[in-house]
C-alpha positions in Angstrom: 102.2 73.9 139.6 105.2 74.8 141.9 107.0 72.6 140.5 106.7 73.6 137.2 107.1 76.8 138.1 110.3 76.2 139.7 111.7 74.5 136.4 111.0 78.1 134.7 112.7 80.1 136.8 115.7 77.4 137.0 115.6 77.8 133.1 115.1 81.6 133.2 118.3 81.8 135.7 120.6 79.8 133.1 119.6 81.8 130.4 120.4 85.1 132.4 122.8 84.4 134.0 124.8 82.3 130.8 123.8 85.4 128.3 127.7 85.7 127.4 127.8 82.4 126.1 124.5 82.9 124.2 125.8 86.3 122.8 129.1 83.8 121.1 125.9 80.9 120.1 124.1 84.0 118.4 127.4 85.5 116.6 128.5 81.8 115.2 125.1 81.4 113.9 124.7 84.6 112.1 128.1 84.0 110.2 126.7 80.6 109.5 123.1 82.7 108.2 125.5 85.2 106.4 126.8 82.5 104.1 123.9 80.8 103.9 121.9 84.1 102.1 124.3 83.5 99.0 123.3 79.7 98.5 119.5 80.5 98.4 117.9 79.4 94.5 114.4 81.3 94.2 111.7 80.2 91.8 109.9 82.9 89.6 107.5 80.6 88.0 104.3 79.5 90.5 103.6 76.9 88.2 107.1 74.8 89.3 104.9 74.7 92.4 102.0 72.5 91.0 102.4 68.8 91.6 104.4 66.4 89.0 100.6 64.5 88.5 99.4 67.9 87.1 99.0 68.4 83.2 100.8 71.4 82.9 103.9 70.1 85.2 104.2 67.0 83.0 104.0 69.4 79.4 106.6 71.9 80.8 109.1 68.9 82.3 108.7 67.3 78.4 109.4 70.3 76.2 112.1 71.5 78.7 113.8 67.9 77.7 113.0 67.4 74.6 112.3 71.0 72.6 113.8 74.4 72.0 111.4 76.6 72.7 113.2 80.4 71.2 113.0 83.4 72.8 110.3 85.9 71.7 109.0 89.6 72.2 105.9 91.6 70.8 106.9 95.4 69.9 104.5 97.3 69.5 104.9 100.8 67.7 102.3 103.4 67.6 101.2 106.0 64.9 103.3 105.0 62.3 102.3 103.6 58.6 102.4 99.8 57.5 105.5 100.8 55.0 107.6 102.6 58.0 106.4 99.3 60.7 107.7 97.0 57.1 111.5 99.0 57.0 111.7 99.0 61.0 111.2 94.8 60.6 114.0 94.6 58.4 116.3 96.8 60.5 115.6 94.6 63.4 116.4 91.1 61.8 119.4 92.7 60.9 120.5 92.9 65.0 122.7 90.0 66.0 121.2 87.5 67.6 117.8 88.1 66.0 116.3 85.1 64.4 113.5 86.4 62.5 110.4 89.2 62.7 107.1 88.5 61.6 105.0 91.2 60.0 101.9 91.4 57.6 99.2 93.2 56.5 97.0 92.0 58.1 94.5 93.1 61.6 97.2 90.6 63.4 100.4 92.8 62.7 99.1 96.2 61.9 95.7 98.0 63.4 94.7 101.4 64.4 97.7 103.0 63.1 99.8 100.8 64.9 102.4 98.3 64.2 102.5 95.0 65.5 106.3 92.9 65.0 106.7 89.8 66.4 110.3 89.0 66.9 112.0 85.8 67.4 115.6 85.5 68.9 118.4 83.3 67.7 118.1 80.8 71.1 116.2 80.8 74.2 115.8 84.0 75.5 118.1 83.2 78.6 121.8 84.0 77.0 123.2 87.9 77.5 123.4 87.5 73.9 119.3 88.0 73.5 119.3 90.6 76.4 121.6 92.2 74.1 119.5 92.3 71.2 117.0 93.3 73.1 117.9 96.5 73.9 119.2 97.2 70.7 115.6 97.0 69.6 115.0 99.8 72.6 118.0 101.8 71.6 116.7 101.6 67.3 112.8 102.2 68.2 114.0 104.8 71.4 112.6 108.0 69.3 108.9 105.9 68.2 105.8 105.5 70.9 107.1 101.5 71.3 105.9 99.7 73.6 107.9 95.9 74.4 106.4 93.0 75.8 109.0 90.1 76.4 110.1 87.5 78.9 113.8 87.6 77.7 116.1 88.7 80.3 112.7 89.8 82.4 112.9 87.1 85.2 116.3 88.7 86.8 115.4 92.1 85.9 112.4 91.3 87.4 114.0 90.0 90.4 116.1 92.8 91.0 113.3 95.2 90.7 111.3 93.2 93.3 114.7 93.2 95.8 115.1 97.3 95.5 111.0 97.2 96.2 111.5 95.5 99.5 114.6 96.9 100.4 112.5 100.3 100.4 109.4 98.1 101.9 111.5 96.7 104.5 113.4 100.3 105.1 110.2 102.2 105.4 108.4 99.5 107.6 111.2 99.7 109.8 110.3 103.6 110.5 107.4 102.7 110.7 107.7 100.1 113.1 109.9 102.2 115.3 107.6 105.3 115.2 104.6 103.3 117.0 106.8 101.5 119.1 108.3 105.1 120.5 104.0 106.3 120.4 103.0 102.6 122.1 106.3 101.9 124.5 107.3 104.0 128.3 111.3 104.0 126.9 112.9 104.8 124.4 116.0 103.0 124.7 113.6 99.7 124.3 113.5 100.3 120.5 117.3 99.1 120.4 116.6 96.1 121.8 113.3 95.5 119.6 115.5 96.2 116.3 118.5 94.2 117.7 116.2 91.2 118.3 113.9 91.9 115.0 117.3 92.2 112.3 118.8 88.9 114.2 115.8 86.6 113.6 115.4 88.0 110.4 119.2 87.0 109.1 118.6 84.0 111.1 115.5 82.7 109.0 116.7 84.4 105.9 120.1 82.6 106.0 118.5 78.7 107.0 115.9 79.2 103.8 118.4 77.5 101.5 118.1 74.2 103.9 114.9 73.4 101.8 116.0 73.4 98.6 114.1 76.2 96.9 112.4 79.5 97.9 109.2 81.1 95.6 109.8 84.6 95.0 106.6 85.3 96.5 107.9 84.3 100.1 111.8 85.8 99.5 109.7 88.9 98.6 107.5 89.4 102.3 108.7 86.8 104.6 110.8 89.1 106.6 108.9 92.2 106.6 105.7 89.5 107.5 108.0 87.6 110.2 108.6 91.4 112.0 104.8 92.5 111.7 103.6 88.9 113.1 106.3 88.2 116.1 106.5 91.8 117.2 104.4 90.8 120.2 106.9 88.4 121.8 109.6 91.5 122.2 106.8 94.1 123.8 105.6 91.3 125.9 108.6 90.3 127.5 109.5 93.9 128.0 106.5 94.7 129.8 106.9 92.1 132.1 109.8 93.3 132.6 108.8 96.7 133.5 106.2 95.4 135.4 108.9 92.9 137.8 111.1 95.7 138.3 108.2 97.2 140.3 108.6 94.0 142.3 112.0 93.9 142.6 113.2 97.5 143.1 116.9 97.5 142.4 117.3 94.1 141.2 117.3 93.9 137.4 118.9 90.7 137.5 115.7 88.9 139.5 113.1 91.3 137.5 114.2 89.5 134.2 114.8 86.2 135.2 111.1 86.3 137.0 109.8 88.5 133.7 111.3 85.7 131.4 109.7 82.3 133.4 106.4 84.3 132.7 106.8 85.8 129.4 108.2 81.9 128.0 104.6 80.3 128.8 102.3 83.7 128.1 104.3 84.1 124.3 103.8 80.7 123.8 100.4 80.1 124.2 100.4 83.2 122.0 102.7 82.2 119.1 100.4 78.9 118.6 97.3 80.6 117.2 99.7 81.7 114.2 101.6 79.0 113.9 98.7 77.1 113.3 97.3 79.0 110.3 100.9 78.9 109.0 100.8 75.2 109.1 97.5 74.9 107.7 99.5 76.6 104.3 101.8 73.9 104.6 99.1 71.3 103.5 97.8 73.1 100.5 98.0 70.6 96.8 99.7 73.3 95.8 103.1 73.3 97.1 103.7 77.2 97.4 101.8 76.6 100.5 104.2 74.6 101.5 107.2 77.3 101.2 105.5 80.1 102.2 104.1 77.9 105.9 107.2 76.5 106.5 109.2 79.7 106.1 107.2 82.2 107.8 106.5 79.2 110.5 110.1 79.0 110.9 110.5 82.9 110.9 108.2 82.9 114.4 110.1 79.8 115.6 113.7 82.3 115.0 111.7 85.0 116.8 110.8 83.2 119.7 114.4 81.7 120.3 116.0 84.9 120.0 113.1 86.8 122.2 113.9 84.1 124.7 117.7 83.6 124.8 119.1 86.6 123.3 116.5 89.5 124.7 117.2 89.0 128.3 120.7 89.4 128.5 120.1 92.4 125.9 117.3 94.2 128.5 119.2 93.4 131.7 122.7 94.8 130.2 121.0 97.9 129.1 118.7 98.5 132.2 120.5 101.4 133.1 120.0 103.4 129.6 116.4 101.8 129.8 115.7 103.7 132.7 117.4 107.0 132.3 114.7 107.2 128.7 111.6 106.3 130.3 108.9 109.2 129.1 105.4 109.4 129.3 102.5 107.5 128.3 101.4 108.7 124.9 98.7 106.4 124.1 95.5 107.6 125.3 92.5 106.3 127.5 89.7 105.5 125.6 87.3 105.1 128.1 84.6 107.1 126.4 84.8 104.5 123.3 84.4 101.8 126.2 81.2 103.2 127.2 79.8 103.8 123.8 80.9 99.6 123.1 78.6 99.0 126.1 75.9 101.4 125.0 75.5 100.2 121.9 75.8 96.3 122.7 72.0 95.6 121.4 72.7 97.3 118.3 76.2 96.8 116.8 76.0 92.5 116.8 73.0 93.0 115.1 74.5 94.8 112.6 77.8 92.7 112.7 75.6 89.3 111.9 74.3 91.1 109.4 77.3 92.3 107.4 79.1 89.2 108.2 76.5 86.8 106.7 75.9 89.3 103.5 80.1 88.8 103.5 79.2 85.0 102.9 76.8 85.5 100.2 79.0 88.0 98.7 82.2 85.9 98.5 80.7 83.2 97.1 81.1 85.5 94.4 84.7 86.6 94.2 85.9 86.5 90.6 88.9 84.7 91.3 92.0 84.8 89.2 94.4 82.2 88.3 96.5 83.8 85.5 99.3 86.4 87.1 98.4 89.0 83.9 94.7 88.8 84.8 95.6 91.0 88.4 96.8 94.3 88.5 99.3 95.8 90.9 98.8 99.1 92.2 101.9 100.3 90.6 102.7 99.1 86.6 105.6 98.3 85.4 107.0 99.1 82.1 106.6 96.0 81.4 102.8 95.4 82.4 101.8 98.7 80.6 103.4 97.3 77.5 101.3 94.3 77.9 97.9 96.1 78.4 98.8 98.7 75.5 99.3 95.5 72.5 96.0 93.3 74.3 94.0 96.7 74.2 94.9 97.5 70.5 95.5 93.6 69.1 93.6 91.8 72.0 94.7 89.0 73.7 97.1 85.9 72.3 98.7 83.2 73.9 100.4 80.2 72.9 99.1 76.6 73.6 101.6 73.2 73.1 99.7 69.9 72.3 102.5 67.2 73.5 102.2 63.9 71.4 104.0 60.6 70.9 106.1 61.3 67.6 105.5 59.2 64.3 102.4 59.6 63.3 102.2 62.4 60.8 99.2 62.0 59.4 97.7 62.3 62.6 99.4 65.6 63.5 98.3 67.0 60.3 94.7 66.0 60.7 94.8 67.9 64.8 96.6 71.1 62.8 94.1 71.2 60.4 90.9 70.9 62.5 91.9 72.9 65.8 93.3 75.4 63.1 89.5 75.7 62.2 88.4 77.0 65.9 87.5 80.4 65.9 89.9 81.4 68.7 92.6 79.9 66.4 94.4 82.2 64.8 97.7 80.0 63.7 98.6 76.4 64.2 102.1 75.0 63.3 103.3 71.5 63.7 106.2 69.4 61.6 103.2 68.2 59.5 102.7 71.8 57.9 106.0 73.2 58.2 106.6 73.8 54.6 109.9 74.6 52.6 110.1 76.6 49.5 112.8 76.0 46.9 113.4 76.2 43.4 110.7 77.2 42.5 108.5 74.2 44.5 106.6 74.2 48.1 106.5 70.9 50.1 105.3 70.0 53.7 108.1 68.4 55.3 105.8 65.5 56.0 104.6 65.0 52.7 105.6 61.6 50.6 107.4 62.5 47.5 108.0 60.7 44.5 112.1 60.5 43.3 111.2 62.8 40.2 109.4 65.5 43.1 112.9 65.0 45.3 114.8 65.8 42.0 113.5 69.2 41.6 112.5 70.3 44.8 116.5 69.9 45.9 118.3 70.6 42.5 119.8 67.3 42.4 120.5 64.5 39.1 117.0 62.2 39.0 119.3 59.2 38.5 120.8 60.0 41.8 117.6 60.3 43.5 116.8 57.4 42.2 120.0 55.8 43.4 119.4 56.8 47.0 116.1 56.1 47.2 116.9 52.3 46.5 119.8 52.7 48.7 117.5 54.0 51.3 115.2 51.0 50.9 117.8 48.7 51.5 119.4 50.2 54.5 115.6 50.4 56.5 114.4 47.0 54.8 111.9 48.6 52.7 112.6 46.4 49.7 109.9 47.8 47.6 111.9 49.8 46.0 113.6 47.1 44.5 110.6 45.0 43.2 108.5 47.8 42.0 108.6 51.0 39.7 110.9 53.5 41.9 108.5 56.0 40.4 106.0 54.9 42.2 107.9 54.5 45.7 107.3 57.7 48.0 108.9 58.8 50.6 108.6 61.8 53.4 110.5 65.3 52.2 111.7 64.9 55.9 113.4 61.4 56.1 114.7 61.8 52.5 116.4 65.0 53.3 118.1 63.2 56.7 118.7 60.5 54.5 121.4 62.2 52.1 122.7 64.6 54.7 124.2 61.5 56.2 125.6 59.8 52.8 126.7 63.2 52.3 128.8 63.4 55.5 129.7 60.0 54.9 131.2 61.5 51.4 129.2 58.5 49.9 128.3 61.1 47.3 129.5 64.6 46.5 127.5 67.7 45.0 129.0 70.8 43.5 129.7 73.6 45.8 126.0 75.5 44.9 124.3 72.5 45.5 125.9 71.5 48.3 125.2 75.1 49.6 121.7 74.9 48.4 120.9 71.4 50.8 122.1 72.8 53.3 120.4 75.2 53.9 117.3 73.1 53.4 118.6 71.0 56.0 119.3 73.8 58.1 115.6 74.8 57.8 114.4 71.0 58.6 116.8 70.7 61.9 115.3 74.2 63.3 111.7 72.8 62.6 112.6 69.5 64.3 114.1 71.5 67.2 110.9 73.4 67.7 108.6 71.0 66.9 109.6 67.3 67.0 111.8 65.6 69.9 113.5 62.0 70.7 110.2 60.4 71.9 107.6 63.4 71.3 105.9 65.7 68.8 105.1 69.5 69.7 101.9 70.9 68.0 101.8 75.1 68.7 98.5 76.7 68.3 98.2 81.1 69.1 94.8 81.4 70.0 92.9 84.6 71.0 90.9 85.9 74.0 91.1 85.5 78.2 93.4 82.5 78.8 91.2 81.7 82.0 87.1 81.8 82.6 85.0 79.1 81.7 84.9 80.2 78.1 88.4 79.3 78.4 87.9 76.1 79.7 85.6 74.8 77.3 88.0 75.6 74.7 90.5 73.6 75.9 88.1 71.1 76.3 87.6 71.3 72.4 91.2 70.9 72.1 91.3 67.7 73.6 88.8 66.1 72.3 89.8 66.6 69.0 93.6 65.4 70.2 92.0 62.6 71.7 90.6 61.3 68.9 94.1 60.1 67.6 96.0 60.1 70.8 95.1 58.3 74.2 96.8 60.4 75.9 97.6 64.4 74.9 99.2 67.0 76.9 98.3 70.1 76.4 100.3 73.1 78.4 99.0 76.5 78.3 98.5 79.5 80.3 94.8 78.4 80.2 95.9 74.7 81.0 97.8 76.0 84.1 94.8 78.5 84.8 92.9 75.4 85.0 95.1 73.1 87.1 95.3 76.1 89.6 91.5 76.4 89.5 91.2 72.6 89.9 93.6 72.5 93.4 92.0 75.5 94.5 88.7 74.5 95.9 90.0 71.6 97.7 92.8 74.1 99.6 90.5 76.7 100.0 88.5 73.5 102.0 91.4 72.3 104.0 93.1 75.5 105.0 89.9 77.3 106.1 88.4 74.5 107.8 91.8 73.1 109.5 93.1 76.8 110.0 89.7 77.3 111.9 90.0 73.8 113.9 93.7 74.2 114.9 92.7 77.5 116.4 90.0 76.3 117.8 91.3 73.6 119.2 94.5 76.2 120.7 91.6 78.0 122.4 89.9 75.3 124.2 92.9 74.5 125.8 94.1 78.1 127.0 90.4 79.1 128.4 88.9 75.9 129.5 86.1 76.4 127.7 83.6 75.6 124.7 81.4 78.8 124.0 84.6 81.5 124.9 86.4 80.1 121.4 83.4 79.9 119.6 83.2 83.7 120.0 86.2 84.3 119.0 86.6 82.7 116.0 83.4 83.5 115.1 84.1 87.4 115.2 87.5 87.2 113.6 86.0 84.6 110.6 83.5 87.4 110.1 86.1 89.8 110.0 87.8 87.9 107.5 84.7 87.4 105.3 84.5 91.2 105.4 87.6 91.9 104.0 87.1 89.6 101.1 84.5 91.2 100.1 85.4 94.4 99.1 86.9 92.8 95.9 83.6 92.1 95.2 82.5 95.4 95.7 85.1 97.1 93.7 84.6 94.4 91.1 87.9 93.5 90.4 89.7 89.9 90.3 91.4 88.8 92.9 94.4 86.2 92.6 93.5 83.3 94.4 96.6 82.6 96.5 96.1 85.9 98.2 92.6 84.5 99.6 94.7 81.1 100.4 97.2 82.8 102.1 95.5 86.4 104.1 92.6 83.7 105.4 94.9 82.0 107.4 97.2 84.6 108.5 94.4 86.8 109.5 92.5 83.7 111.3 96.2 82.7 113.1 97.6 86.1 114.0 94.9 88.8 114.4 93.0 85.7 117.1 95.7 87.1 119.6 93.8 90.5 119.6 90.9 88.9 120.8 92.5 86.4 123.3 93.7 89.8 124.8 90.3 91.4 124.8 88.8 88.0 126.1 91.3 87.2 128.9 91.3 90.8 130.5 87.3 90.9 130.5 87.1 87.2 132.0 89.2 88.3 134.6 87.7 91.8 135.3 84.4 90.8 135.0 84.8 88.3 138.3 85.6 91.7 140.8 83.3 94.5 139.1 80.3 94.1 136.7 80.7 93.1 133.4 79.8 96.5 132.0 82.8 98.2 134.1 85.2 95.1 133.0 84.1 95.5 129.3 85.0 99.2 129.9 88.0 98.5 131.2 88.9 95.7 129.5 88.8 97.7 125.9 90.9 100.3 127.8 93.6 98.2 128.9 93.8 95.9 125.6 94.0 99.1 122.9 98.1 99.7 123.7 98.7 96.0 122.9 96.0 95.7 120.0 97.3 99.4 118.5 100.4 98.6 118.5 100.7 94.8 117.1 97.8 95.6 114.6 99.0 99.0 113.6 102.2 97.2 112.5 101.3 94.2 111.0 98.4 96.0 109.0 100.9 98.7 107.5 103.3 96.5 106.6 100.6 94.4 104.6 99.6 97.7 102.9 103.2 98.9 102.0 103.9 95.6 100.2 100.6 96.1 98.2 101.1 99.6 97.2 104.3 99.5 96.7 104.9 96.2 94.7 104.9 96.0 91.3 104.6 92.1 91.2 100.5 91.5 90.7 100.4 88.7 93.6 102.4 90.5 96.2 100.5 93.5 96.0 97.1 91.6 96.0 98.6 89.6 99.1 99.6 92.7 101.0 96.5 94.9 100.2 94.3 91.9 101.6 96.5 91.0 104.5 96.5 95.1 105.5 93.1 95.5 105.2 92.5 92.5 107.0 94.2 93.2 110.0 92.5 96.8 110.2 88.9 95.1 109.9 89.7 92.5 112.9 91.5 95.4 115.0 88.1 97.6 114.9 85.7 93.9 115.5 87.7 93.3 118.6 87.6 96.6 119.9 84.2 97.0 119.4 82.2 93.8 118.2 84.1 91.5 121.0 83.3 93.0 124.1 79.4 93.3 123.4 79.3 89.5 122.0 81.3 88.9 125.8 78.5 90.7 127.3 75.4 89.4 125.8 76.8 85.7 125.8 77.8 86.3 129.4 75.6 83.0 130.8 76.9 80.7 127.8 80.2 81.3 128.5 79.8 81.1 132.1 78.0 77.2 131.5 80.7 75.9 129.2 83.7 76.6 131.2 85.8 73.1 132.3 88.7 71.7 134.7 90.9 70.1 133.0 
């Protein structure tokens, strides 16, 4: 132990006494961090997190490749007539870059007095071109009730929304934070040095995120304000000892820190692994979000403890003298009296506790869970999201669904369109097998086999010529019956002949008249933007709208219907959805609800045995601050709303991992109290001395939980904070009241499982 000992101090004396150089270390690698913050790519789509193996992965990687998938956007316009909605649709498919608007008389398009135009854009959605258009819709519709729901040009806008958001989050948590430190700390002039050391392990992990590739805006969004609430505790510990070694070395700052230091290094820690270890627990999750968000808050704590330990000393020691001339009082009060009431009431309140927790059991077995990011609501709506809850309420819900196929086989595509067109949710179904074209005068599918007479007058063009090509066309792909039999008879798809001619055309094999000419064209035209949409090098797109909840088990078993009917002429369908990713999410989500919980719960475990020596102590422990977390997850029960799954995922390990440390506090102050006075003075006491340290590292960490949920607009950040603030809250009260009488009454237990390593 001396020995060990004596390598802390040694370390503790370099770092001191070397803090100039550190000070340079710390400057180089913020400028390194600085430029780092510009290279950093976030994702906005949690479903780029599922794994490649995963349906909806493979269907989005195939269209991306192979389809062109156009920009879209609902518009919804209140009280106004079917004749004004009609003259508003052809104003807007007169605005550059619009391709097309859909509106009919029907209860799809106009309901309730309201007007329902579904607007296509001339490409993807992603150009300033369609951001463009878009708000020349806003600016022509600006004096009707409209209401616009569209992705186009919504994933930055988005984004920047969600960066003001936690600029103010971050702003007003920082207040925050420094208002209970000035209630919690003896000095004022120790809130520098807490926000000195907080901003440079911030821009430290901030600036290093880009070394993994890729961030989710769901960890961008609340890693740093989570990394300040979680590693707060390092700073006040190391200041406090601190404090407390100046007592033991009047006059000598220089020893106080350097003993303070070889202290604090082993005591923060001990303390840092409890949440580390529910961080890494997220980092094993099938879904690979849990990956990002483990490894970059995990790093966040790993850039708090470096800077606590090589950049805080030299920070307290050179501003000792200011730190001294602002000590003032002690405003956190003695709570002595709500120490004797948790001893009073010891036969009573773990009674009720057992209760509530295992009713927490039963209940969140029965937490509707949601998958689908429009099925949660964030506490504050968006223009967006009320535009999207306005057209469901009126029109109900519709989604898109893509069935991925090998191409060829046309007559197999039109058999799926026609039957899953049938399904009652169904409400369209398009596919190049009923794509029709209309022209003089005739309608064809572009699949359908036509005869060289049916060619003739659907395109305006000599029989004899038709005739010509047709033969010409058998030659060319070997399909000599042309040759040997009637050409009457010989059919061929509307599709391939149209391909067929365009290229003897180019070729200048043969030459129409200018109207012609013009006429093909723009049937060709047609055909090329229906194979764009719909049929790629190696693959076939079938799109069906549907109607109703994209998620639920109703759901599920019509997707199920989907695929079997797919599967009756394909071996192997891929069908991507919002209901398809629903599902996948649903599918990954029991087995890492399993593995985090369990392994979130072992690593602690595990953590505790170690620091106490002992068996039962941990047991208690976890077993009050798992009932805590039970608690808190069931108040969505309660309030019967949906909560996103990911924010059960992620709060159950952070609460386990970080709120623990409250009740390592309580637990190592009463073990220790309890050996030179009873153990109804130490469980007095021990409450007493813990609340500074519990108040001020829960007060922080819950508020800044509960300003990212009420102050988000993004549906999973606010669930994530709400849970994650109301968790902490619900732990802070079990520990300071639940803890001590479990101590108590398990007194004997505790006492028979202790061990010498």
């Amino acid at each position: 132990m001396k020995r060990k000992d004596g390598f802390m101090i040694k370390l503790s004396t370099l770092i001191v006494d070397k803090r100039n150089f550190i000070y340079i270390f710390f400057a180089f690698f913020l400028a390194f961090a600085f430029l780092g913050m510009s290279k950093m790519n976030v994702i906005n789509d949690i479903t780029q997190y599922l794994p490649d193996t995963t349906e909806t992965r493979q269907g989005l990687n195939i269209m991306d490749e192979e389809f062109m998938t156009y920009g879209t956007a609902k518009v919804m316009i209140s009280n106004i007539t079917y004749e004004n909605g009609e003259a508003l649709a052809e104003q807007i498919k007169r605005i550059d870059n619009i391709k097309d608007v859909e509106y009919e008389n029907d209860d799809e398009h106009y309901k309730n007095s309201a007007a329902l135009l579904e607007v296509t854009f001339a490409d993807d959605g992603e150009t300033e071109d369609s951001i463009e258009a878009k708000e020349n819709i806003k600016k022509l519709l600006s004096e009707y009730d409209m209401y616009m729901s569209t992705d186009v040009g919504s994933e930055e806008e988005d984004a920047a929304e969600l960066d003001k958001q936690m600029v103010k989050i971050l702003s007003l948590a920082a207040v925050i934070i420094c208002l209970v430190l000035l209630f919690t700390s003896q000095t004022y002039a120790e809130i520098i040095v807490y926000i000195i050391v907080f901003v440079v392990a911030a821009i430290l992990n901030t600036g290093t995120n880009y070394l993994f590739g890729d961030i989710s805006f769901i960890t961008k969004s609340v890693a740093v304000v989570l990394q300040l609430a979680l590693a707060i505790d390092y700073a006040i510990i190391l200041a406090h000892r601190f404090a407390e070694e100046k007592e033991n070395y009047p006059g000598d700052a220089r020893q106080a820190i350097i003993v303070a230091l070889s202290k604090a290094i082993v005591e923060i820690s001990s303390s840092s692994l409890t949440t580390i270890s529910g961080l890494v627990a997220l980092t094993l999750m099938k879904l690979r979000i849990g990956m990002d968000l483990g490894r970059i808050l995990s790093k966040g704590i790993v850039f708090s403890l470096i800077t606590v330990f090589l950049l805080m000393p030299g920070l307290l020691l050179q501003m000792n003298g200011f730190i001294e001339r602002t000590k003032h009082k002690n405003f956190v009060p003695s709570i002595v009296l709500w120490g004797r009431f948790v001893v009073k009431t010891r036969y009573v309140v773990p009674v009720i506790f057992l209760v509530i927790a295992a009713a927490g059991v039963v209940i969140n077995n029965k937490i509707q869970f949601a998958f689908d990011t429009d099925s949660v609501r964030a506490t504050i709506q968006t223009e967006k999201s009320i535009a999207r809850d306005k057209i469901n309420d009126n029109f109900g819900i519709s989604s898109q669904m893509a069935v991925v196929i090998p191409k060829g086989d046309h007559d197999s595509e039109a058999a799926i369109l026609e039957r899953v067109g049938q399904l009652d949710r169904v409400t369209d179904a398009k596919g190049l097998a009923n794509v029709s074209i209309e022209q003089n005068g005739h309608e064809h599918t572009l699949t359908e086999k036509l005869t060289p007479r049916e060619i003739s007058e659907f395109v305006d063009i000599d029989y004899d010529t038709i005739c010509l090509l047709y033969q010409v066309y058998g030659l060319k792909n070997e399909e000599y019956g042309a040759f040997f039999n009637n050409i009457d008879d010989c059919k061929l798809t509307l599709i391939d002949m149209i391909h067929f001619v365009k290229e003897e055309m180019d070729k200048e094999v043969i030459n129409f008249d200018r109207e012609t000419t013009d006429d093909f064209n723009e049937i060709y035209d047609d055909l090329i933007d229906a194979e764009k949409q719909l049929e790629g090098e190696n693959y076939a797109r079938l799109v069906f709208e549907y109607k109703g909840e994209v998620e639920g088990q109703e759901s599920y078993d019509f997707l199920e219907q989907v695929r079997e009917i797919t599967e009756e002429y394909y071996d192997d369908p891929i069908i991507s959805s919002k209901t398809t990713a629903s599902y996948d999410l649903y599918s990954s989500f029991g087995e890492d609800n399993k593995r985090i919980s369990l392994l979130t719960i072992v690593f602690v475990f595990m953590i505790l045995v170690f620091t106490f020596s002992s068996f039962g102590l941990p047991v208690l422990l976890v077993m009050t601050i798992q009932g805590s977390i039970w608690i808190n997850f069931s108040f969505p029960v309660i309030q019967n709303v949906k909560m996103y799954f990911l924010s059960y995922l992620v709060v159950s390990s952070i609460q386990m991992g970080a709120t623990i440390d409250y009740a390592i506090v309580i637990a190592n102050r009463y073990e220790s109290l309890k050996k030179v006075m009873g153990s109804k003075k130490a469980a007095i006491k021990a409450v007493d001395d813990a609340f500074p340290t519990i108040i001020t590292s829960g007060s922080i960490l819950s508020m800044a939980g509960l300003l990212i949920g009420f102050m988000s607009t993004d549906a999973i950040i606010s669930s994530l904070g709400i849970c994650l603030g109301r968790g902490t809250i619900i732990s802070m009260i079990l520990v300071m009241l639940v803890l001590p009488q479990i101590l108590m009454l398990c007194e004997k237990l505790v006492d028979k499982t202790y061990f010498k390593l």
